[in-house]
N, C-alpha and C positions, 0 to 999 in steps of 0.2 A: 742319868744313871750311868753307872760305869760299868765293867769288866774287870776282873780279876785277870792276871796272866795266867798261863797256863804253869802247872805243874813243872818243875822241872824234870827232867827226864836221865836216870841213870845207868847208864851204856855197863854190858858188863865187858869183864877186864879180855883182853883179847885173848890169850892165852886159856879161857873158861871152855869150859867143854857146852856150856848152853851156847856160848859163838861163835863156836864150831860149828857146831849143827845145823843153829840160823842163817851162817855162810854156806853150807855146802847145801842147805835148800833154797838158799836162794840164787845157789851157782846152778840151778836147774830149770833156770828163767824160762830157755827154750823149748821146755820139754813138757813142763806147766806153769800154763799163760797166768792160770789165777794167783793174785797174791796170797788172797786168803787159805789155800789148797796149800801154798808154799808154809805159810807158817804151821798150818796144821801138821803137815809131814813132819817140819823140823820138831814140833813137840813131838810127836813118836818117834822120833829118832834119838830123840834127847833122853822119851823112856826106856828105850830098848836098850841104849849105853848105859844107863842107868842100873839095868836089870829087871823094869818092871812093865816093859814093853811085848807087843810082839814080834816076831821074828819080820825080817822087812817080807819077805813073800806072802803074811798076813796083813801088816800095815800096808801098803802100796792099794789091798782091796778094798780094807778096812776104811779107810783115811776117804775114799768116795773119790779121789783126787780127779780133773781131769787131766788125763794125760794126752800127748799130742808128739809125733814123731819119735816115740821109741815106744816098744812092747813095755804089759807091766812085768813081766820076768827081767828083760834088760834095766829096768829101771831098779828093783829088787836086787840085782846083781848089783849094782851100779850103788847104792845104798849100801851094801853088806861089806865092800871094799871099802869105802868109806871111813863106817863104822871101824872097821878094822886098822885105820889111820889112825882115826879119833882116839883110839882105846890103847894103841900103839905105844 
């Protein structure tokens, strides 16, 4: 019996506001250890640029994330500048 390969996999374009967001939560490596917490964030951050999110001082408690060496307000903060790049 054999195996199928896998799916291939298509990256989106750098310049996409979806990898943005998946970059700048995953530039947050230090701050939460979970991968999974990491991609979470990034989709609500991708809704909130979006316009269909919540504000990041509601996603940060919302999202359940664990966080580790910065408060969730500095985190929140730290999102909202972000954001503000992103949208820039």
């Amino acid at each position: 019996m054999t195996t199928l390969p896998p799916p291939a996999v298509k990256y989106f374009p750098e310049d996409s506001i979806e990898k943005k967001c998946y970059s700048f939560a995953e530039s947050l490596k230090e701050y939460l250890p979970v991968p999974n917490d990491r991609n979470r964030l990034a989709f609500n951050i991708y809704r909130y640029v979006k316009g269909e999110g919540d504000v990041p001082e509601v996603m940060v408690r919302n999202t359940k994330v664990k966080i580790e060496g910065i408060t969730a307000s500095e985190l929140a903060k730290k999102i909202e500048e972000e954001v503000a790049r992103i949208k820039g």
